[in-house]
C-alpha positions in Angstrom: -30.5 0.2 -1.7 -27.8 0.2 0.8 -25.0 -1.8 0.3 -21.4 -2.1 2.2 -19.8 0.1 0.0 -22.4 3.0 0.4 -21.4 2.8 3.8 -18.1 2.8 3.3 -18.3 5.8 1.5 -21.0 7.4 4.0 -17.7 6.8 6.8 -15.4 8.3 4.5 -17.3 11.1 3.8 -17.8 11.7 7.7 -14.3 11.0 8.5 -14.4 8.0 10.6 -12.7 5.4 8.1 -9.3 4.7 9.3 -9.1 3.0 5.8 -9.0 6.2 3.5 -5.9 6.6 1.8 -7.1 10.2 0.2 -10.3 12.1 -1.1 -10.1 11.9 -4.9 -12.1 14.2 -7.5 -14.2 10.6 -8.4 -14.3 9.1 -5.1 -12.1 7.5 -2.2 -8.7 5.4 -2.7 -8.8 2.8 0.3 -7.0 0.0 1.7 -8.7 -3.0 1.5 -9.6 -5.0 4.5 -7.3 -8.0 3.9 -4.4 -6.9 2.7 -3.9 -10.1 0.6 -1.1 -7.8 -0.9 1.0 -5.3 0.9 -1.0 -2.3 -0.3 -4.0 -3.9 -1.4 -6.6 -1.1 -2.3 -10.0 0.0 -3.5 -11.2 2.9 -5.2 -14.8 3.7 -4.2 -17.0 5.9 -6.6 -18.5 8.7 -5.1 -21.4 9.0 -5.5 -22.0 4.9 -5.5 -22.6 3.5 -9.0 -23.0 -0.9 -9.5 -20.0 -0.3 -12.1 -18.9 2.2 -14.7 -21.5 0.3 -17.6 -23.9 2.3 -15.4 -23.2 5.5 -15.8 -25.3 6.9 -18.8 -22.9 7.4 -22.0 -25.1 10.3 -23.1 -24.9 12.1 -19.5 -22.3 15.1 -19.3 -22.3 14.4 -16.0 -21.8 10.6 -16.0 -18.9 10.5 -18.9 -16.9 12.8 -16.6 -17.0 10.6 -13.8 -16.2 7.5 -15.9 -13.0 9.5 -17.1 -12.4 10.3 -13.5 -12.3 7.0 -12.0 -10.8 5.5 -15.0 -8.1 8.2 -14.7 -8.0 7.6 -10.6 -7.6 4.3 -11.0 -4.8 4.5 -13.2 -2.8 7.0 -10.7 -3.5 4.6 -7.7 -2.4 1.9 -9.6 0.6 3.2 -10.3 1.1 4.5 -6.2 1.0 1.2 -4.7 3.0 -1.0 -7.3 
């Protein structure tokens, strides 16, 4: 299934996303569209999971990415406060 974020990540991986605030280890740290708040962003997992309760708890694989974008998320947090 295709969904808007799957393409969002599809442009950032191809470098047409004028949204992308970096590459990250777990995915990409974007601006939002609306900037509701002045710095308003996303981070998009890469690859594309419905949410971290997804990811397998007895996958090696999986729990490092859950530790990665918890961990991203943390740092980004902290960027744009």
């Amino acid at each position: 299934m295709s969904t808007l974020i799957h393409e969002r990540v599809e442009l950032a991986k191809q470098g047409l996303s004028s949204q992308v605030i970096c590459r990250l280890q777990s995915g990409w740290a974007v601006l939002g569209d609306s900037q509701f708040i002045a710095g308003y962003s996303l981070l998009l997992a890469d690859p594309v999971v419905p949410s971290l309760n997804d990811l397998a708890p007895d996958s090696v694989r999986d729990e490092a990415l859950r530790r990665a974008l918890r961990r991203f998320l943390d740092i980004v947090g902290a960027a744009v406060s």
